[in-house]
C-alpha positions in Angstrom: 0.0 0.0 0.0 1.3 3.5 -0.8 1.7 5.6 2.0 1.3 8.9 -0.2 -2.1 8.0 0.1 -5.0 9.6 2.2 -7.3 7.1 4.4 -10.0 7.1 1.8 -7.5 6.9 -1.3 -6.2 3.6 0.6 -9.6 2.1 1.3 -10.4 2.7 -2.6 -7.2 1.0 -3.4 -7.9 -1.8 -1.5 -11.0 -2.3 -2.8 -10.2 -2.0 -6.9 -7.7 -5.0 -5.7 -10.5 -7.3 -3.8 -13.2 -6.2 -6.1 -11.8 -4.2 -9.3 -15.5 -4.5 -10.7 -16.7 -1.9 -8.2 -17.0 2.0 -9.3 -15.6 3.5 -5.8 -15.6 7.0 -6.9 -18.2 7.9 -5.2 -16.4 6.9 -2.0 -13.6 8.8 -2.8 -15.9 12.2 -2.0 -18.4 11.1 0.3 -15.9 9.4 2.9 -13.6 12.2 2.4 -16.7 14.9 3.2 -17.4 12.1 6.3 -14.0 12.6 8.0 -14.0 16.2 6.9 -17.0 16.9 9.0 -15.6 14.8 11.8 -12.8 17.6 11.8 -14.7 20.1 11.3 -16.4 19.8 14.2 -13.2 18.9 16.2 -12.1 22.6 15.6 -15.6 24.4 15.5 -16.9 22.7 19.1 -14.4 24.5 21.2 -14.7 27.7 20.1 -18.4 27.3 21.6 -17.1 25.2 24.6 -14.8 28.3 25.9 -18.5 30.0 26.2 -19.8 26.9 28.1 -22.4 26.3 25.1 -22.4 23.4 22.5 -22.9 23.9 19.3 -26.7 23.7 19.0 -27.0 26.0 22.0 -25.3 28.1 19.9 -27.2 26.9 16.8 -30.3 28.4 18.5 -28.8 31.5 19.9 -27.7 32.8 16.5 -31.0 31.8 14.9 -32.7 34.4 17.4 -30.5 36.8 16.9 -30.1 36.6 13.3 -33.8 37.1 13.5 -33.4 41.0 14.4 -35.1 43.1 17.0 -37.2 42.0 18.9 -35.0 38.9 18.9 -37.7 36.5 19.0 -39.0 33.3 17.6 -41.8 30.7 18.4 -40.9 26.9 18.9 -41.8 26.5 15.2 -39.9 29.2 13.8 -36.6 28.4 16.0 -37.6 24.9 15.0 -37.3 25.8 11.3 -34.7 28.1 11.0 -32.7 26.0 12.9 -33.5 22.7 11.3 -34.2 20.8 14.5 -37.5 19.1 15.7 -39.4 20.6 17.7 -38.3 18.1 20.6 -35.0 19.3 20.4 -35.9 22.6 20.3 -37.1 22.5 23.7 -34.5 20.9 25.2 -32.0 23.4 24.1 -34.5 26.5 24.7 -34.9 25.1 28.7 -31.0 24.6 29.0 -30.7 28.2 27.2 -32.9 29.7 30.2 -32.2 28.2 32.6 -28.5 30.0 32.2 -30.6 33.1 31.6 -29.7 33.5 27.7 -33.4 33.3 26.6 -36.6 33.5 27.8 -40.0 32.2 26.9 -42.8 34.2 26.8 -46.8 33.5 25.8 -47.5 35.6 22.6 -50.0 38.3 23.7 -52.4 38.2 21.0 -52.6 34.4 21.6 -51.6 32.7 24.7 -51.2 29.3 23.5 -48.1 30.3 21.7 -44.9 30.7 23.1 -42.5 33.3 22.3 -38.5 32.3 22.7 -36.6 35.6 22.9 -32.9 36.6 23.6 -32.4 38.2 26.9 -29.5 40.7 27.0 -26.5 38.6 28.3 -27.8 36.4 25.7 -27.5 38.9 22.9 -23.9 39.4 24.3 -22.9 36.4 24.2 -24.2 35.5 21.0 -22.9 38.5 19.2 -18.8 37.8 20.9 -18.9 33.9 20.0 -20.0 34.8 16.6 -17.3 36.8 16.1 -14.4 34.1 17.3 -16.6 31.7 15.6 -16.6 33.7 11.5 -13.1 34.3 12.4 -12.4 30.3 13.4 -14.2 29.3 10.0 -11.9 31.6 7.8 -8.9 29.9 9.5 -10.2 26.7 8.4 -10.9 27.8 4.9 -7.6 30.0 4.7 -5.7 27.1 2.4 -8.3 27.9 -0.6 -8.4 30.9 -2.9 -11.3 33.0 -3.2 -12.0 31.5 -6.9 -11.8 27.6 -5.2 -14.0 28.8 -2.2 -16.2 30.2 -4.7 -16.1 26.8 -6.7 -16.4 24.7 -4.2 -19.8 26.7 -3.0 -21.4 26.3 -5.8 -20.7 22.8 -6.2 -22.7 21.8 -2.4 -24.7 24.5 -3.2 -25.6 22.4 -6.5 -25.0 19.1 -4.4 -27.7 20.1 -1.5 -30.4 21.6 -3.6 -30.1 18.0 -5.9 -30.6 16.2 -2.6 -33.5 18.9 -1.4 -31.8 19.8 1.5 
């Protein structure tokens, strides 16, 4: 086995030797993209760690505040524009409070809905780990150009949109 090659490039060659009748292209970018993400998060996680959140505490925080003043959503929309069920959703939002970051309100016009809203410390500490957090990302993206980061966005774009995600 050549050791020039990466863990997926060796799996691939392993396999075109047991079973060369087998097309393991696709391998070569999906397994690649799995230990990628593995990485990824290995180097994203602590960023929110240091701030005593995980990532989907995070996740949920920066979905509020992306949302703009009043920094609110309901269950449903925090659910959505997170991408999480609804399950989830609350678990994270009473872990959130119960550290004082959010709240949850009833909606006044309708008191069966709940409101999830940012209080301030959690608007502050939303707004500094996003900052150490876009700034962590470009790190990890420094190697490419801005033509290959461009390329390579089009091309998940492309990928995820085939996939309806």
């Amino acid at each position: 086995m050549r050791d020039d090659l990466d863990h997926v490039a060796r799996i691939q060659e392993q396999w075109a030797r047991e079973r060369p009748d087998l097309d393991t292209s696709a391998m070569g970018i999906i397994g690649r993209l799995h230990r990628l993400a593995d990485a990824l998060h290995a180097e994203l996680r602590p960023v929110f760690e240091q701030a005593g959140l995980s990532d989907g505490d995070f996740d949920v925080l920066a979905a509020l505040r992306r949302a703009g003043d009043p920094f609110a959503l309901t269950p449903g929309q925090l659910a959505e524009s997170t991408m999480i069920t609804s399950g989830t959703v609350t678990k994270r939002v009473d872990r959130l409070t119960a550290a004082g970051l959010v709240t949850r309100d009833r909606v006044e016009h309708d008191g069966r809905v709940r409101r999830i809203a940012l209080t301030a410390a959690g608007r502050d500490l939303v707004d500094d780990v996003a900052g150490i957090h876009f700034a962590n990302e470009e790190r990890l993206l420094s190697g490419f150009t801005e033509m290959e980061r461009s390329r390579l966005t089009h091309l998940l774009t492309q990928w995820t949109r085939s996939l309806g995600i």
